[in-house]
Each structure stands twice: as structure tokens, then as C-alpha cells.
C-alpha positions as CSV (number, residue, x, y, z in Angstrom):
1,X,-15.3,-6.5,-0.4
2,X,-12.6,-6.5,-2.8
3,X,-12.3,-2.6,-2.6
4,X,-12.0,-2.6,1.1
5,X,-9.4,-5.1,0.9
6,X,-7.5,-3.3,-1.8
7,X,-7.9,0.3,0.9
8,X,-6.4,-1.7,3.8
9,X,-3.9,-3.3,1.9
10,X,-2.6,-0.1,0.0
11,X,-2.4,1.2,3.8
12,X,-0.4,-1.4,4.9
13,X,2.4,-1.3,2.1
14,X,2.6,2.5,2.5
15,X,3.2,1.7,6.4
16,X,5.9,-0.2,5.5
17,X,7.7,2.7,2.9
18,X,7.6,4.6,6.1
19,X,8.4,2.3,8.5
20,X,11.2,0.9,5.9
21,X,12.8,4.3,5.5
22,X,12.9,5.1,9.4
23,X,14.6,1.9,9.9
24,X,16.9,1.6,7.0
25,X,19.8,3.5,8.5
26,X,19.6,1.5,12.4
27,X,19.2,-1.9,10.1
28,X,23.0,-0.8,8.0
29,X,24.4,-0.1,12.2
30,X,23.1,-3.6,13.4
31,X,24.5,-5.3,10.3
32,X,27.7,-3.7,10.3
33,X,27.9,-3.9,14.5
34,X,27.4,-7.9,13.5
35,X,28.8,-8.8,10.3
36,X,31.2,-6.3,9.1
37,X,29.0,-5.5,6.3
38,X,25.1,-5.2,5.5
39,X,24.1,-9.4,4.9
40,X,21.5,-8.9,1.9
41,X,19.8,-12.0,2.4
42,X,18.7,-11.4,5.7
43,X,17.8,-7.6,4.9
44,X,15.4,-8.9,2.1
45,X,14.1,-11.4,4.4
46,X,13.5,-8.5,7.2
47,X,12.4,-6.3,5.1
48,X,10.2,-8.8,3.0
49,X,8.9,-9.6,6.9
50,X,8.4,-6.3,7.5
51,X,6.0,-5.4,4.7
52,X,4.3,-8.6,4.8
53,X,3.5,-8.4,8.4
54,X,2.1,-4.8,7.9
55,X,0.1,-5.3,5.0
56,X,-1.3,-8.3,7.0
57,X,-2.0,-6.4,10.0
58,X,-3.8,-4.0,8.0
59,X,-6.1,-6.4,5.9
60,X,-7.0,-8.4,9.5
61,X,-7.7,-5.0,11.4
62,X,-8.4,-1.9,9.2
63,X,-11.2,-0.2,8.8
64,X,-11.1,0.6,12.6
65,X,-14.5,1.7,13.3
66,X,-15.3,5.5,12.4
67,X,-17.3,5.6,15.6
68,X,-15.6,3.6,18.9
69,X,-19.2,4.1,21.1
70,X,-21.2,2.6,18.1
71,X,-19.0,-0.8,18.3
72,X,-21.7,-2.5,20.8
73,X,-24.1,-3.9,19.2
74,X,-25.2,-7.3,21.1
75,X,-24.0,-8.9,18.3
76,X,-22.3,-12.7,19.0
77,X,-18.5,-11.7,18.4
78,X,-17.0,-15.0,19.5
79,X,-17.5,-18.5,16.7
80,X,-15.9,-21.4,19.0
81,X,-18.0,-24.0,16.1
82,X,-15.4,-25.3,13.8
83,X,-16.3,-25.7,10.3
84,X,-19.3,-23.5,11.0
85,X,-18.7,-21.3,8.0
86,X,-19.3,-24.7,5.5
87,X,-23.1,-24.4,7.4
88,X,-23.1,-20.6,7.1
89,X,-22.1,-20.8,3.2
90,X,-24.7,-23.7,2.3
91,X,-27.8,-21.5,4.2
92,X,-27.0,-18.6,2.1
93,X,-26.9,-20.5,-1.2
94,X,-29.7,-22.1,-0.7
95,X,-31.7,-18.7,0.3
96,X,-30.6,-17.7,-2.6
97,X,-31.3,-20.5,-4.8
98,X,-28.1,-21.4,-5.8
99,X,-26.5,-24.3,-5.4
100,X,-23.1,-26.2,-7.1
101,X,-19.8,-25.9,-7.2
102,X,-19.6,-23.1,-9.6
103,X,-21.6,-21.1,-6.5
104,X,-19.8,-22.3,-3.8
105,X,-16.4,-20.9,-5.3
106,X,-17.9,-17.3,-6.1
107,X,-19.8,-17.0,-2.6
108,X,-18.6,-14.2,-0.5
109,X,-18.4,-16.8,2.5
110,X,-16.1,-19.4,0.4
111,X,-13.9,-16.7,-0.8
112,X,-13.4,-15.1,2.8
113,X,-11.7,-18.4,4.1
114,X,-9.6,-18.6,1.0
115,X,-8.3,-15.7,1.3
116,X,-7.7,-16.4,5.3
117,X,-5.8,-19.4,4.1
118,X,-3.9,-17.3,1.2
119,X,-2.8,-14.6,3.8
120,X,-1.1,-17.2,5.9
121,X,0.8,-18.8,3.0
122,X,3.5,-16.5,2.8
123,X,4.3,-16.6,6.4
124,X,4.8,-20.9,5.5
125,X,7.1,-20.1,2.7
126,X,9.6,-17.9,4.6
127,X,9.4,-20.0,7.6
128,X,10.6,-22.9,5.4
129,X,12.8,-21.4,2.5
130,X,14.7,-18.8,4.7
131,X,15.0,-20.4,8.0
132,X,14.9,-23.9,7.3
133,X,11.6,-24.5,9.1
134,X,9.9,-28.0,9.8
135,X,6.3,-28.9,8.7
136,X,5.4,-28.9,12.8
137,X,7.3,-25.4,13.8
138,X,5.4,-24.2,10.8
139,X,1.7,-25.3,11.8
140,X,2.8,-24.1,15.7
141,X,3.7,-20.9,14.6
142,X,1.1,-20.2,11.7
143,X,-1.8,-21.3,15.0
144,X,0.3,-19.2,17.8
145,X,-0.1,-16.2,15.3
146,X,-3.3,-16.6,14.3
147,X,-4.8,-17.0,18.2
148,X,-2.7,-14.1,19.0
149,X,-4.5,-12.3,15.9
150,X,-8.5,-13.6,17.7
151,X,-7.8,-13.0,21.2
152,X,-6.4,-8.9,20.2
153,X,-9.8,-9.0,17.9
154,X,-12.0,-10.7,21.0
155,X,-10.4,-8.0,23.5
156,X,-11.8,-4.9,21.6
157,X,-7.7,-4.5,20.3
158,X,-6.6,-5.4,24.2
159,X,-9.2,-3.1,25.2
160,X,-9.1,0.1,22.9
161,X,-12.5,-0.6,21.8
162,X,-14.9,-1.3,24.5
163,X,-16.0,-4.6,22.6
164,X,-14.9,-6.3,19.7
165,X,-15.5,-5.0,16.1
166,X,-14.3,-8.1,14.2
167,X,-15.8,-11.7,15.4
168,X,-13.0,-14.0,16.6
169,X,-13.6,-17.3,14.8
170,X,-12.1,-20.6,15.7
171,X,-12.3,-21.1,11.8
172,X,-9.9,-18.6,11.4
173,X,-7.7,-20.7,13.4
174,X,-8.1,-23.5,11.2
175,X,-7.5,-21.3,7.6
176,X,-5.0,-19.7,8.8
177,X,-2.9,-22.8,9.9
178,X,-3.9,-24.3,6.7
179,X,-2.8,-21.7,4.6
180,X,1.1,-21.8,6.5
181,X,1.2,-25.1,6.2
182,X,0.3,-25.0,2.3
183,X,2.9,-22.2,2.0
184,X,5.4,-24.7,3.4
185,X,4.4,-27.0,1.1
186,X,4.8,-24.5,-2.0
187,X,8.5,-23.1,-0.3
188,X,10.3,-25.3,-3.0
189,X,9.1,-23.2,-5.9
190,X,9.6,-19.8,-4.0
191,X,12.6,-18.9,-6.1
192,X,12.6,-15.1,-5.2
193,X,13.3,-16.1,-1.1
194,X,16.8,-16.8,0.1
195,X,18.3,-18.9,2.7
196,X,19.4,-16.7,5.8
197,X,23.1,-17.5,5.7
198,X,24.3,-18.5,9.5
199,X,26.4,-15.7,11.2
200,X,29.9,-17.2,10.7
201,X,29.2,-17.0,6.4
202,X,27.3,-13.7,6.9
203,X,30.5,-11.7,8.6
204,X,33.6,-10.3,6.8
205,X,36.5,-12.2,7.4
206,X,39.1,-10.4,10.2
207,X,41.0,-7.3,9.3
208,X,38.5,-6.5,6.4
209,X,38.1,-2.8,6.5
210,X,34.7,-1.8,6.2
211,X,32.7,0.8,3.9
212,X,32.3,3.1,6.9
213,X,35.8,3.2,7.5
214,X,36.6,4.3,3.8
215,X,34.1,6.7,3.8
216,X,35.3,8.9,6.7
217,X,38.6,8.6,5.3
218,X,37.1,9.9,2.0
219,X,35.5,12.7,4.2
220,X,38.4,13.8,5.8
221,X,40.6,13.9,2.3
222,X,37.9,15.7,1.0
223,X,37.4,18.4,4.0
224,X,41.4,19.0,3.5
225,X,41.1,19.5,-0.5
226,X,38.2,22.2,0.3
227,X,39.9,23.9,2.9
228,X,42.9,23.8,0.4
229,X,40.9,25.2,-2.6
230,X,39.2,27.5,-0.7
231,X,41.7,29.2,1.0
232,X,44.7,28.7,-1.7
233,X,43.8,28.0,-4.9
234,X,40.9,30.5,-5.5
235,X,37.9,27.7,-5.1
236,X,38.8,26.5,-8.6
237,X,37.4,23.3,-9.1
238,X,40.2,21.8,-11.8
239,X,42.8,22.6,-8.9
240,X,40.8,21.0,-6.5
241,X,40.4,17.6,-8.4
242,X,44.5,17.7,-8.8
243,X,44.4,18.1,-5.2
244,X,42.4,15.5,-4.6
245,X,44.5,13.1,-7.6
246,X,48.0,14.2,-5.1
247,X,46.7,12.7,-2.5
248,X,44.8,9.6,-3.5
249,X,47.1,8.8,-6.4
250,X,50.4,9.9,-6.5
251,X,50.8,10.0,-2.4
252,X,49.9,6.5,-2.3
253,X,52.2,5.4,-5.2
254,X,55.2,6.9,-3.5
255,X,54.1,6.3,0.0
256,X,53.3,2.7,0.2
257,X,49.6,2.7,-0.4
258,X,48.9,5.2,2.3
259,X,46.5,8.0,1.9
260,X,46.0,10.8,4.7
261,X,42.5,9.2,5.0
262,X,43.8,6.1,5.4
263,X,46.6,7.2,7.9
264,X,43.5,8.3,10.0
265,X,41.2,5.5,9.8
266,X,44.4,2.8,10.1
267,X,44.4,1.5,6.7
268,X,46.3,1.7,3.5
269,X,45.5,0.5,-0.2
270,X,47.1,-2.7,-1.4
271,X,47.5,-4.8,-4.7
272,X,45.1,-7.9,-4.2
273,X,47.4,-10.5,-3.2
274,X,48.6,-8.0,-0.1
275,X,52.0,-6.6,-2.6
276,X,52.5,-3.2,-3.4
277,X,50.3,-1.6,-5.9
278,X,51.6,0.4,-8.9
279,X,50.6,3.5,-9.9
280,X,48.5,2.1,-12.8
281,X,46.4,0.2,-10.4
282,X,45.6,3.4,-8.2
283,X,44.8,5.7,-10.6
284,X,42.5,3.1,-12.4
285,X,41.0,2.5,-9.1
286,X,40.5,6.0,-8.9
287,X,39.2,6.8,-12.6
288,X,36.2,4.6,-11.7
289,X,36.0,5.1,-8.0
290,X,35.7,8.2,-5.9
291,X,38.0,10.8,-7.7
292,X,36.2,9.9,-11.0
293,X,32.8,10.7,-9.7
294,X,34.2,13.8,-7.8
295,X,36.0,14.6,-11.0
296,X,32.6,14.4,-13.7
297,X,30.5,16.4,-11.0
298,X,33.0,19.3,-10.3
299,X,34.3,19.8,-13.9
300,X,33.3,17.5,-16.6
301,X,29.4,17.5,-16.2
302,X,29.4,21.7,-16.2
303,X,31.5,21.1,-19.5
304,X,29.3,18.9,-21.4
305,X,25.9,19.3,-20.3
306,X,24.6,16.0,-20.3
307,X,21.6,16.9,-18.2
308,X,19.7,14.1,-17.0
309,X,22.3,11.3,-18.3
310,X,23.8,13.2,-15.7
311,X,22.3,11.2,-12.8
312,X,23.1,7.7,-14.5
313,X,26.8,8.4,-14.9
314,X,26.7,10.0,-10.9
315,X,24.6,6.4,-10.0
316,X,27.2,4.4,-12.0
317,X,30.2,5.6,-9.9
318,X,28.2,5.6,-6.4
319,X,26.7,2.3,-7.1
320,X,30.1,0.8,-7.9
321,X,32.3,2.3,-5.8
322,X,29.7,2.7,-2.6
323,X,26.8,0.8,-2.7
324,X,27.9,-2.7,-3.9
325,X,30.6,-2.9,-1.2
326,X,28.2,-2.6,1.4
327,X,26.9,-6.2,0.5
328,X,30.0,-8.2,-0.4
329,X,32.2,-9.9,2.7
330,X,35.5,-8.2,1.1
331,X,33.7,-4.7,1.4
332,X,36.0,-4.5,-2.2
333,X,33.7,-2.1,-4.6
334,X,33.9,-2.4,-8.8
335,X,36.7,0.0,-9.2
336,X,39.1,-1.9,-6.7
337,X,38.3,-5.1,-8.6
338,X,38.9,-3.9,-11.8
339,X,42.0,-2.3,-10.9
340,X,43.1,-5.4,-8.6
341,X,43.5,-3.3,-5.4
342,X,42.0,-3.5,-1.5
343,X,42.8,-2.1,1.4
344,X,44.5,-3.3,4.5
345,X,44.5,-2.7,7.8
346,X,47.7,-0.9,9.5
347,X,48.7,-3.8,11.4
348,X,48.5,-6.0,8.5
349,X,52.0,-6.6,7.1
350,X,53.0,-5.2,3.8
351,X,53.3,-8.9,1.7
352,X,50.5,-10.5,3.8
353,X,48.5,-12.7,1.0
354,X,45.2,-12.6,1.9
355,X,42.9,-15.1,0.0
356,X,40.3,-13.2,-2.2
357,X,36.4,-13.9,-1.0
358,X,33.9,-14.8,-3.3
């Protein structure tokens, strides 16, 4: 039993990788359609959903039957007795000769409802601990799941099958309710699980310019400083990264805190209380931001040969300058808040002092 649980539940969670990965990219849109930014307590809870509910699915339905026609077998496929597996559990033991506690607990009948009232429990803990759920909207949605779960099972899988392959039980009712209610009972100690946030603490505040927006910025900088290499400066890649330090450095300094990017995508770089930033601020914010990882890739990491140290120094700079940013409300990423920078929308006046968010 245990091995046929482990199959189906090793199918699940690889349902969910794929699953996961098709809709990682449409989960960052909706977020960032929303919030202004991807809110990473409510993707864990989705995605913590998401694979739960698969792996689920897959230990309550899978193995489908190998042969569909072979289904029918006259067999009772519908329990409406409550309690009936306490009766079922004590005629096996005693046909067995067995009989005590100790036997109860390791009989196959005693262990199939605890594990219907274990596969339940995590459904109570994220009802309570991430949405704030009641003791009563957790028993009403732990039973409205679990009927929907018999009556697809009584229906053949709404008629796929031409008769059912798994008995609907009204004890599976009562497990299944039991084990939500005991997992909103446990939710205190479910450290791991966050609070959704509400939507107004979830958004970026007004005027906040997203990663997005500094990434096709990036994009077109970067097309221009090809083009320019490529056609001028004889593809070199050391002329190419003081291409790139002309524009993202020293054009800003002299310029204001624009960039061309930033002309484009209507924002400009900024000290953090809204002032002008000096040129020690941008080219720190560029050491350990974009330029930097550009920099290492195209002519530092052919010179010294790191190999596969390589990839940590290139995860470093992305992880810092692209990926945390994408979870913060300021969308600011380790290099701007090292170097005490942010940018700023074009309409935002040049000595606006914006307060910092946490």
C-alpha cells in the first residue's frame, strides 16, 4: 500500500514541476498587473496550493484503471454507513486472530482513515494561518471538498469510466473533515506558512518604477552598446563595457540621473531621499549591479578562468540586482541600497523626498 502511495504521490509532485514552470511566468504578469511587484507570500501560498492540491489529487485518484471495460465488476461502490470502517477493521482482526490496540494501529483499515484524516490537515492549516480562516469555514470547506472528491469517484470520474473504480464512502466524509479541522487546530505551530498580506500592503507604493521597466531600459542600453561595438569599435569587448560605463555612469552624473534607458522607459536614477546622486553613488550602484555582471562575463571571467565559481559570482549579481527586487515594494535591488540610489519616475520632481519602504 505504501508503494502505491509513494507511485501516485511522486506523480503528483512532478505534475506540479510542470505545471509550476508553465505557470511561473503568467503568475509574475498577474502580480505585477496587481501589485507592482511579485507579493511572495501569496506566491508561496499559491504555489504551496498548487502542489498540495496535485499531489492530493493524485494519491485520491491514481492508479486509473489499466483497463476502463474491466471497471464493472457488481461490486457495492457506494458506503452511505458512517463509522462502518470501525466494523470492517474489528471483523478482520478478529479473522485474523488479533486483537488490541497494538493491532488496531498497524491494520491496513485503521491506517487508511488516518491517512484520509492526514491528507486533509494541510488544507486546515493554510485555510487558518494564511487566510485567517474560522474553525466553521474550515469544517465547510474541508466537507464541500471532500463530497466533491466522492461524487467525481461515484460518477466513474463524471463519467470517464462507465462505473466507479474507487468506493465513495461517507467515512471519507467524516476523515477528511476531521483531518481539516485538526490542521486548523495545529495552524499555530505551522511556522513555515505566511499570512497573505491584504492588497493595499501587497502593492508598491505610487510612482515606484518597477523591475520590468528597468529591464527594458537595460535592454535597450544594451542593444545600442552592441550595435556600437559591432559596427565601430571592432566587437571588442573592453570597449564595449566603457561604452556601457558612458552611458550608465558618467551620462547620468552629468545629466541629472538620466540614462538613455531611462529617457525611454520615463525614469531617471536618484540619491534615496529623491536629491541628486553623485558619481560615487552610480558607479557603486553599477560595480554591483548590471555593468558589474556585464563587465565579469565579457572580460574578467575569460581572464581569470574561474570555471564553475563562475556561475556563483554571475548568480550573486543577478540575484542582487534582479531577482530580489522583484519581491520588495521599493522594487530597489542590493546594489541601489548599498549605493543609496533609486529611481524615479519622470514626472516626479527632482528634490521630491520620498519615504524609504521597509
Amino acid at each position: 500500500m505504501m508503494a502505491s502511495y509513494w507511485d501516485s504521490a511522486r506523480t503528483g509532485f512532478l505534475a506540479f514541476v510542470s505545471i509550476g514552470s508553465l505557470v511561473l511566468i503568467p503568475l509574475v504578469l498577474l502580480h505585477y498587473l496587481r501589485f507592482g511587484r511579485v507579493e511572495p507570500r501569496r506566491a508561496f501560498v499559491l504555489y504551496g496550493l498548487l502542489a498540495y492540491g496535485l499531489v492530493a489529487l493524485a494519491l485520491i485518484f491514481l492508479p486509473f484503471p489499466d483497463d476502463p471495460a474491466r471497471t464493472c465488476q457488481g461490486q457495492q461502490m457506494l458506503s452511505t454507513v458512517p463509522f462502518q470502517w470501525v466494523t470492517d477493521m474489528n471483523n478482520n482482526l478478529a479473522a485474523n486472530g488479533r486483537y488490541g490496540i497494538a493491532a488496531m494501529v498497524r491494520s491496513q483499515v485503521f491506517l487508511q482513515q488516518l491517512f484520509n484524516v492526514a491528507l486533509f490537515v494541510p488544507l486546515g492549516v493554510v485555510l487558518r494561518k494564511a487566510f485567517g480562516k474560522g474553525p466553521l469555514a474550515v469544517v465547510a470547506i474541508g466537507l464541500g471538498l471532500s463530497l466533491a472528491v466522492e461524487v467525481v469517484q461515484y460518477t466513474g470520474n463524471l463519467g470517464f469510466y462507465p462505473c466507479p473504480y474507487r468506493i465513495a464512502d461517507v467515512d471519507d466524509l467524516i476523515t477528511n473533515t476531521v483531518g481539516a479541522l485538526v490542521g486548523w487546530m495545529l495552524a499555530p505551530a505551522a511556522l513555515v506558512v505566511p499570512r497573505v498580506p491584504p492588497s493595499d500592503d501587497a502593492t508598491a507604493p505610487d510612482g515606484t518604477v518597477t523591475v520590468p521597466r528597468r529591464l527594458l531600459g537595460l535592454a535597450a542600453e544594451l542593444v545600442l552598446v552592441l550595435s556600437l561595438t559591432k559596427l565601430v569599435l571592432h566587437s571588442d569587448p573592453r570597449w564595449a563595457v566603457a561604452v556601457l560605463v558612458a552611458l550608465r555612469v558618467v551620462l547620468p552624473a552629468v545629466a541629472g540621473g538620466w540614462t538613455i534607458g531611462g529617457w525611454l522607459m520615463r525614469y531617471r536614477v536618484r540619491a534615496e531621499d529623491g536629491s541628486r546622486a553623485n558619481p560615487a553613488r552610480l558607479a557603486l550602484r553599477e560595480v554591483l549591479g548590471a555593468t558589474g555582471l556585464l563587465t565579469y562575463a565579457a572580460v574578467v571571467s575569460p581572464l581569470v578562468n574561474l570555471g564553475r565559481l563562475d556561475l556563483v559570482v554571475v548568480a550573486f549579481f543577478a540575484l542582487g540586482a534582479f531577482v530580489d527586487p522583484v519581491f520588495r515594494r521599493d522594487q530597489r535591488g542590493w546594489h541601489e541600497r548599498a549605493a543609496r540610489t533609486r529611481d524615479v519616475l519622470q514626472f516626479a520632481a527632482a528634490d521630491d523626498r520620498v519615504p524609504r519602504v521597509p
